[in-house]
MDTraj code that builds the backbone (N, CA, C; nanometers):
import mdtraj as md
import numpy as np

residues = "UNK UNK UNK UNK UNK UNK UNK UNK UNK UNK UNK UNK UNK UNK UNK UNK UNK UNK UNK UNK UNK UNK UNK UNK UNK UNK UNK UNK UNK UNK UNK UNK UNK UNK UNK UNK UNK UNK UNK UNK UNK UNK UNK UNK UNK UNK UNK UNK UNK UNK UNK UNK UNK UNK UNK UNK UNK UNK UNK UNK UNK UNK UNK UNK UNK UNK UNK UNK UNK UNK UNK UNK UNK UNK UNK UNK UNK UNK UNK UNK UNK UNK UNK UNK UNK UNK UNK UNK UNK UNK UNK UNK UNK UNK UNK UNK UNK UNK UNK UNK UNK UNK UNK UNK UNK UNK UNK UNK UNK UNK UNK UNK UNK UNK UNK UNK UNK UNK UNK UNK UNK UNK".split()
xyz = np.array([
    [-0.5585, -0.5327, 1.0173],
    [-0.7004, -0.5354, 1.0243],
    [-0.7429, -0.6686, 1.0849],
    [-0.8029, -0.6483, 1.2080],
    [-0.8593, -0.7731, 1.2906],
    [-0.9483, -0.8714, 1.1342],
    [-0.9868, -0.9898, 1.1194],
    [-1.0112, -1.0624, 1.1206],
    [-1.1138, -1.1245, 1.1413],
    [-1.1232, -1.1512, 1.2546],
    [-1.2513, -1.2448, 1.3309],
    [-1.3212, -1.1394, 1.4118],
    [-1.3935, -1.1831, 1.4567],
    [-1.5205, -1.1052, 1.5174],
    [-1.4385, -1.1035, 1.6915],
    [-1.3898, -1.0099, 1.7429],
    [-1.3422, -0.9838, 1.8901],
    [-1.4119, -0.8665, 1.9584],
    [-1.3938, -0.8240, 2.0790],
    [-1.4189, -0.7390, 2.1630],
    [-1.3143, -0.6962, 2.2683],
    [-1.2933, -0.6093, 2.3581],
    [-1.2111, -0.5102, 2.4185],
    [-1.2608, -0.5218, 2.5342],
    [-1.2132, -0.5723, 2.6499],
    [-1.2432, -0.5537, 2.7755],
    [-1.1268, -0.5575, 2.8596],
    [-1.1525, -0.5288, 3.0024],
    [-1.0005, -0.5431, 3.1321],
    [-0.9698, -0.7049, 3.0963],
    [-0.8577, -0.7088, 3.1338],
    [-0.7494, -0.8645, 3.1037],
    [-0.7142, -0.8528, 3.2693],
    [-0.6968, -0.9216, 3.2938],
    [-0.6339, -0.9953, 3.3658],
    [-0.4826, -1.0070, 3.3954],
    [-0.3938, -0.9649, 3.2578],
    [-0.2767, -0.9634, 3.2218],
    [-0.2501, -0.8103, 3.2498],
    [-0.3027, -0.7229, 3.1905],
    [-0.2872, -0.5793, 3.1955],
    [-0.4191, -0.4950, 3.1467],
    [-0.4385, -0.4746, 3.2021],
    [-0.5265, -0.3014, 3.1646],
    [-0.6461, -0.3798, 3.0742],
    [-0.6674, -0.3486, 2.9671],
    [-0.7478, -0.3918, 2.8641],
    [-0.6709, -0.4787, 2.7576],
    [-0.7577, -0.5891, 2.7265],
    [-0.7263, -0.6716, 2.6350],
    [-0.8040, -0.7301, 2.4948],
    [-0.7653, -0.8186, 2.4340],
    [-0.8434, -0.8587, 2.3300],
    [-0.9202, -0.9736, 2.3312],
    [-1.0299, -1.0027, 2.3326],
    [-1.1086, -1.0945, 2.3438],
    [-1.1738, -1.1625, 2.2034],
    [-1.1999, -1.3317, 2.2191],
    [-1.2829, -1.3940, 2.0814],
    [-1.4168, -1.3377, 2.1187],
    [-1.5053, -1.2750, 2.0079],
    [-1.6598, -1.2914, 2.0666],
    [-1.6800, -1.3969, 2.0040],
    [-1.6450, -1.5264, 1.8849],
    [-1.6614, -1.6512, 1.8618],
    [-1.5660, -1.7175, 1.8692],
    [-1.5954, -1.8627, 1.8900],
    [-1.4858, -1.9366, 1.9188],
    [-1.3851, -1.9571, 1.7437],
    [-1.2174, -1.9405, 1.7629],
    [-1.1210, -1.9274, 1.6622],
    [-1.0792, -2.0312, 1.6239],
    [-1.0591, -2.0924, 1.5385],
    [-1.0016, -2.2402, 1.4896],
    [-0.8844, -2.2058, 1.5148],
    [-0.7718, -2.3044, 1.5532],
    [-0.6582, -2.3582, 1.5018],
    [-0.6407, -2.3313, 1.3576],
    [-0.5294, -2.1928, 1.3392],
    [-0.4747, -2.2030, 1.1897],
    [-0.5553, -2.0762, 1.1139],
    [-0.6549, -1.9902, 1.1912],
    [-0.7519, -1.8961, 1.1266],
    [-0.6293, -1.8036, 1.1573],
    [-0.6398, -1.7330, 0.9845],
    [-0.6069, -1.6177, 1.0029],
    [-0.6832, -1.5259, 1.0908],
    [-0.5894, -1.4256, 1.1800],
    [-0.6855, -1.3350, 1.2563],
    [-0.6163, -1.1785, 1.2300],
    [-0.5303, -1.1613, 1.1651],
    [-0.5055, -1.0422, 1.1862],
    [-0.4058, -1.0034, 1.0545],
    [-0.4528, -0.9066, 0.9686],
    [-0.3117, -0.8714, 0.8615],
    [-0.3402, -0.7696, 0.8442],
    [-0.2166, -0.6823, 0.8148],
    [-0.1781, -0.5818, 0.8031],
    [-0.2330, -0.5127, 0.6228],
    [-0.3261, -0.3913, 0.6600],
    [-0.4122, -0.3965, 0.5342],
    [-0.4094, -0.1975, 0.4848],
    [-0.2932, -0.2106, 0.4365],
    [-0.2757, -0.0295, 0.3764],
    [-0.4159, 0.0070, 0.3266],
    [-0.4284, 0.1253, 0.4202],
    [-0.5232, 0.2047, 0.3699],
    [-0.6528, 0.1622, 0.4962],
    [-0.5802, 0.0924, 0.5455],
    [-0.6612, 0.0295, 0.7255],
    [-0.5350, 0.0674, 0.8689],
    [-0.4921, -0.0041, 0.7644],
    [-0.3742, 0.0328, 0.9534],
    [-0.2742, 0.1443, 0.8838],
    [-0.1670, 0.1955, 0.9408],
    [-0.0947, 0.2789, 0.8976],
    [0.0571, 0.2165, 0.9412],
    [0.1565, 0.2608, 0.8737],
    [0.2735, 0.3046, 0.9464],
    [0.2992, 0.4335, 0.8922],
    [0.3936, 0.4737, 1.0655],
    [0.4502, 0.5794, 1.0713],
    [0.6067, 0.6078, 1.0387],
    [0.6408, 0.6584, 0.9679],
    [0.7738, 0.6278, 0.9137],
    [0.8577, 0.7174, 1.0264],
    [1.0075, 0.6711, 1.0805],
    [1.0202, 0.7110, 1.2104],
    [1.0440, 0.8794, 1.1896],
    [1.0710, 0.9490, 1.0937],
    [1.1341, 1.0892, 1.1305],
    [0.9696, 1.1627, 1.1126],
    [0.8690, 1.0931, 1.0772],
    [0.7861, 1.1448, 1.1079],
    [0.7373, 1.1470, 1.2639],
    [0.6857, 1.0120, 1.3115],
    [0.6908, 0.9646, 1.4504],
    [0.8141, 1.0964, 1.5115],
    [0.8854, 1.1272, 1.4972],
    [0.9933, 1.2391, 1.5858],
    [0.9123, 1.3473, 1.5969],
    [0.8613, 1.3880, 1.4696],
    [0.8213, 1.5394, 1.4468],
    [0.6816, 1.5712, 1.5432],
    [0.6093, 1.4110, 1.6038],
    [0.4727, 1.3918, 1.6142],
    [0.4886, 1.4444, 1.7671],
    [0.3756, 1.5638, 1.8235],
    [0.3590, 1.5930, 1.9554],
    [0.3847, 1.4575, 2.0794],
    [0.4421, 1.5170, 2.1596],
    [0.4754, 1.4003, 2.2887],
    [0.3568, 1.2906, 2.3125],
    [0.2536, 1.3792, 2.3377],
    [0.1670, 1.3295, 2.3727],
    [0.1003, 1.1667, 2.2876],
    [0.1191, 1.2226, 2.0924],
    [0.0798, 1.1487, 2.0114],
    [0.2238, 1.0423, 2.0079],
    [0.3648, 1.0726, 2.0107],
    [0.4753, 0.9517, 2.0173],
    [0.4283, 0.8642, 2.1781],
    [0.3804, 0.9152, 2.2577],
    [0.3760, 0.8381, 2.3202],
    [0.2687, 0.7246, 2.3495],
    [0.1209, 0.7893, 2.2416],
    [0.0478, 0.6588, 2.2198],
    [0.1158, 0.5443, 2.1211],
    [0.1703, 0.6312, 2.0207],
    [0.2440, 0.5293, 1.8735],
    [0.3548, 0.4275, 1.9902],
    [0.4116, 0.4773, 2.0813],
    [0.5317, 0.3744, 2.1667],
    [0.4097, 0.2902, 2.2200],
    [0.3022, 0.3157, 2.2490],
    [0.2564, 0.2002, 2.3742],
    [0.2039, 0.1291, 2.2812],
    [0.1465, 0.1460, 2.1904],
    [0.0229, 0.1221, 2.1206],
    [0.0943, 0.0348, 1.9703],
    [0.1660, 0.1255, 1.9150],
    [0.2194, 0.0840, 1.7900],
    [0.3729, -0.0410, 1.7958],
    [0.4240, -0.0535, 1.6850],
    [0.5693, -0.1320, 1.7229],
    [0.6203, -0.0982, 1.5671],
    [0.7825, -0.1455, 1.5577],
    [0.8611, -0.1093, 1.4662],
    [0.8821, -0.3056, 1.4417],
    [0.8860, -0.3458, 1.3199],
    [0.9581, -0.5008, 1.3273],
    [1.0083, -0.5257, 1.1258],
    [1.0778, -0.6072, 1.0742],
    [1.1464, -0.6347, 0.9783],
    [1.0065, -0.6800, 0.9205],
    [0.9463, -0.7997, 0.9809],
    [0.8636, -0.8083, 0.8766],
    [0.7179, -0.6948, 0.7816],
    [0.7248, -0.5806, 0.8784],
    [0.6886, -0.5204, 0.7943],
    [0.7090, -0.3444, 0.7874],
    [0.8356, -0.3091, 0.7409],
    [0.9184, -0.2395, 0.6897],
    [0.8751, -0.0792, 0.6820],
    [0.9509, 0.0159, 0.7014],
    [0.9285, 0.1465, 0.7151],
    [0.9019, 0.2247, 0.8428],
    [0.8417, 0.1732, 0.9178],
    [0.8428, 0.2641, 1.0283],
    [0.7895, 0.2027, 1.1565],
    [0.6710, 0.2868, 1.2029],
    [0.6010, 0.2815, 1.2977],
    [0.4773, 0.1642, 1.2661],
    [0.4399, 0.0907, 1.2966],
    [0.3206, 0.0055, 1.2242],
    [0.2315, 0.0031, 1.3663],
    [0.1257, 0.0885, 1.3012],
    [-0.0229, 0.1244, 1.4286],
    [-0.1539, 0.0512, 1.3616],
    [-0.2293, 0.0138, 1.4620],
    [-0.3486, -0.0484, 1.3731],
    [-0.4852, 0.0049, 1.4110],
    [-0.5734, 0.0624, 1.2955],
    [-0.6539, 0.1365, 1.3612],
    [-0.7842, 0.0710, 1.4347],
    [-0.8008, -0.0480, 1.4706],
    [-0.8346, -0.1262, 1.5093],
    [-0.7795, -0.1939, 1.6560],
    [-0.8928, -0.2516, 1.6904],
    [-0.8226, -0.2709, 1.8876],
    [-0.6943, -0.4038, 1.8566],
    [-0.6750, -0.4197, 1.7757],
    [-0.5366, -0.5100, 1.7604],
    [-0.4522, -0.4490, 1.8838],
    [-0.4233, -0.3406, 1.8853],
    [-0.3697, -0.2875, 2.0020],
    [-0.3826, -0.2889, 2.1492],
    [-0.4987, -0.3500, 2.1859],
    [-0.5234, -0.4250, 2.2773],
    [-0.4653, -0.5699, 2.3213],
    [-0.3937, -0.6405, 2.2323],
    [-0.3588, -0.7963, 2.2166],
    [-0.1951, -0.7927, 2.3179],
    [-0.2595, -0.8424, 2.4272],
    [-0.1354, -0.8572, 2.5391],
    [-0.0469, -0.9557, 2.5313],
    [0.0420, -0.9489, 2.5593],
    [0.1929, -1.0353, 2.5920],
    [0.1830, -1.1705, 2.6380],
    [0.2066, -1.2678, 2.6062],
    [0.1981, -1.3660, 2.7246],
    [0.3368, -1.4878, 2.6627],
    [0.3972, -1.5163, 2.7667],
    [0.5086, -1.6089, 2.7088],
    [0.4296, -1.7526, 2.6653],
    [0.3139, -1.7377, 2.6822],
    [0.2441, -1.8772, 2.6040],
    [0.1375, -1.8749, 2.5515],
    [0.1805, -1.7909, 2.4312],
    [0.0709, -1.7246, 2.3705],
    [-0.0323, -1.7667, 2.2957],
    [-0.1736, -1.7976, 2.2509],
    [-0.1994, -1.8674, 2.1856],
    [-0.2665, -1.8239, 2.0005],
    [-0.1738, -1.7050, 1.9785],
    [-0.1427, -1.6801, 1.8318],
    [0.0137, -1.6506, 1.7765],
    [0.0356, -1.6858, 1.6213],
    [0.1518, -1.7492, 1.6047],
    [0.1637, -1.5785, 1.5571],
    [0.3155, -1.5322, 1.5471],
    [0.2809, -1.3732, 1.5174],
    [0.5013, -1.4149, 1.4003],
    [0.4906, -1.5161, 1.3891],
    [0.6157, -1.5437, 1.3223],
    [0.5878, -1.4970, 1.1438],
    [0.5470, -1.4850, 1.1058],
    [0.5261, -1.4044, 0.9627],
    [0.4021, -1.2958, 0.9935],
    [0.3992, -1.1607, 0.8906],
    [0.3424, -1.0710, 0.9279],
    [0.2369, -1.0515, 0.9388],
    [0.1262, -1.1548, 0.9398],
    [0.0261, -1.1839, 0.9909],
    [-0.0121, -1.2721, 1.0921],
    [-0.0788, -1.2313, 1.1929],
    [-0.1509, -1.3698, 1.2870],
    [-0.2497, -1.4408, 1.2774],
    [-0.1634, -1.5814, 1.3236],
    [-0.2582, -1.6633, 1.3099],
    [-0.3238, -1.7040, 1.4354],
    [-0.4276, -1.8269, 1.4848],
    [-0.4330, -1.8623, 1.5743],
    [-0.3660, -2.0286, 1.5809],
    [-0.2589, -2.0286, 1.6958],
    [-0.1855, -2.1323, 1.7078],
    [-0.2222, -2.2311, 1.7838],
    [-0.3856, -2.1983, 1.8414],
    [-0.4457, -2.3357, 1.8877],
    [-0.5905, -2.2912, 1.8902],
    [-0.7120, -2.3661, 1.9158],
    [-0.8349, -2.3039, 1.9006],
    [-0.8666, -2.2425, 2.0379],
    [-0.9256, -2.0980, 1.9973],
    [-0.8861, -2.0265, 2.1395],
    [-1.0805, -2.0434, 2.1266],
    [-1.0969, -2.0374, 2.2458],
    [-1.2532, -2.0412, 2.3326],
    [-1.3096, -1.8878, 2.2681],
    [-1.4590, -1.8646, 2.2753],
    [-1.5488, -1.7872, 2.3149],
    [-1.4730, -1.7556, 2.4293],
    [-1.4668, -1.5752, 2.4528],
    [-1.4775, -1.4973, 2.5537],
    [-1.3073, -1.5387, 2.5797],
    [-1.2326, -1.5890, 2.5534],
    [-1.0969, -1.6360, 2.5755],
    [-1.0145, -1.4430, 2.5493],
    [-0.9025, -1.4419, 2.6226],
    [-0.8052, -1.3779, 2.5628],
    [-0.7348, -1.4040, 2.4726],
    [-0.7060, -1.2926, 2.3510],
    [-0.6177, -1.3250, 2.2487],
    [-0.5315, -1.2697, 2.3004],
    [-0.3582, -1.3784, 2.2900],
    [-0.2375, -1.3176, 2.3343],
    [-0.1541, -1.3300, 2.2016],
    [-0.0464, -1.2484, 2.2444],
    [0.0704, -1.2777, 2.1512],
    [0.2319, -1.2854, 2.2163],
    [0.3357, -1.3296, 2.1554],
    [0.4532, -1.3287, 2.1922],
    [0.5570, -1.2133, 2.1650],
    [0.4733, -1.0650, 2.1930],
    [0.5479, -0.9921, 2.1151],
    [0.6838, -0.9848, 2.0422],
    [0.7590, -1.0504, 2.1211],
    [0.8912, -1.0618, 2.0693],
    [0.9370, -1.1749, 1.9708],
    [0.8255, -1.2110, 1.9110],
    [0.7924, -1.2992, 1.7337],
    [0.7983, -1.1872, 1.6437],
    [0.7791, -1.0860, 1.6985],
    [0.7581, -0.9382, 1.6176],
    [0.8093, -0.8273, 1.6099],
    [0.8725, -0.8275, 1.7399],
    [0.8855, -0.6661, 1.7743],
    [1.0542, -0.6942, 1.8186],
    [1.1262, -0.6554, 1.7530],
    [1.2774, -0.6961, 1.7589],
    [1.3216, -0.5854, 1.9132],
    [1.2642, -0.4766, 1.9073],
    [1.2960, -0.4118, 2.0434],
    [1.2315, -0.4484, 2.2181],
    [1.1106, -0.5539, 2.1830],
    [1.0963, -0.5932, 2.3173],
    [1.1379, -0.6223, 2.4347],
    [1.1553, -0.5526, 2.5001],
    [1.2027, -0.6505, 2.6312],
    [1.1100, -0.6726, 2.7780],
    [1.0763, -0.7893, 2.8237],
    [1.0147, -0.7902, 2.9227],
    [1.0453, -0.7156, 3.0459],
    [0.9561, -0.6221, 3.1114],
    [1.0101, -0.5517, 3.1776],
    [0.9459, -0.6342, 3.3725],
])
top = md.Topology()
chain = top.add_chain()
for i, resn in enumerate(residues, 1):
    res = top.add_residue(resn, chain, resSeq=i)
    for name in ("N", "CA", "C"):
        top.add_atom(name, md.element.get_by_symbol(name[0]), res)
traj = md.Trajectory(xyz[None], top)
């Protein structure tokens, strides 16, 4: 569950991204994972799920240790939050933080692969 107050527009990086609509401190929580808000999909379910729906949970969702069982989707534009090898939120325990004070109107990035043990830059 987003956190801070953001918005959804085209990036620059890819397609649509995540944006501050206020400026984020250094160290603000911005994002945790909140049952009964976001979901996971546990994977033999994710199997059983129409093509169409595994293939939003692959783009959209991710699988990682720190938080356990399956598929972890957020029903919230968290899913918007693009890649960047210099990212400026910390995503090393299962919540994000912000790892420097990101601007008004700034992109929120992340390092997916702080998270997502199957990443690979393609």
């Amino acid at each position: 569950m987003l956190l801070v107050p953001t918005y959804a527009a085209a990036s620059r990086i890819e397609g649509v991204g995540l944006f501050a609509a206020a400026p984020i401190r250094k160290g603000t929580l911005i994002w945790r994972f909140e049952p009964g808000f976001d979901r996971i999909i546990p994977q033999d379910e994710f199997e059983r799920l129409p093509e169409v729906a595994r293939a939003f949970v692959d783009r959209y969702g991710y699988v990682t240790p720190q938080i356990p069982g399956g598929w972890v989707v957020s029903l919230d534009n968290t899913r918007f939050i693009n890649h960047s090898p210099t990212p400026n939120t910390d995503n090393t325990t299962p919540e994000t933080y912000a790892a420097r004070d990101i601007a008004k109107d700034e992109e929120i990035t992340c390092d997916y692969g702080e998270f997502c043990e199957s990443f690979e830059l393609s």
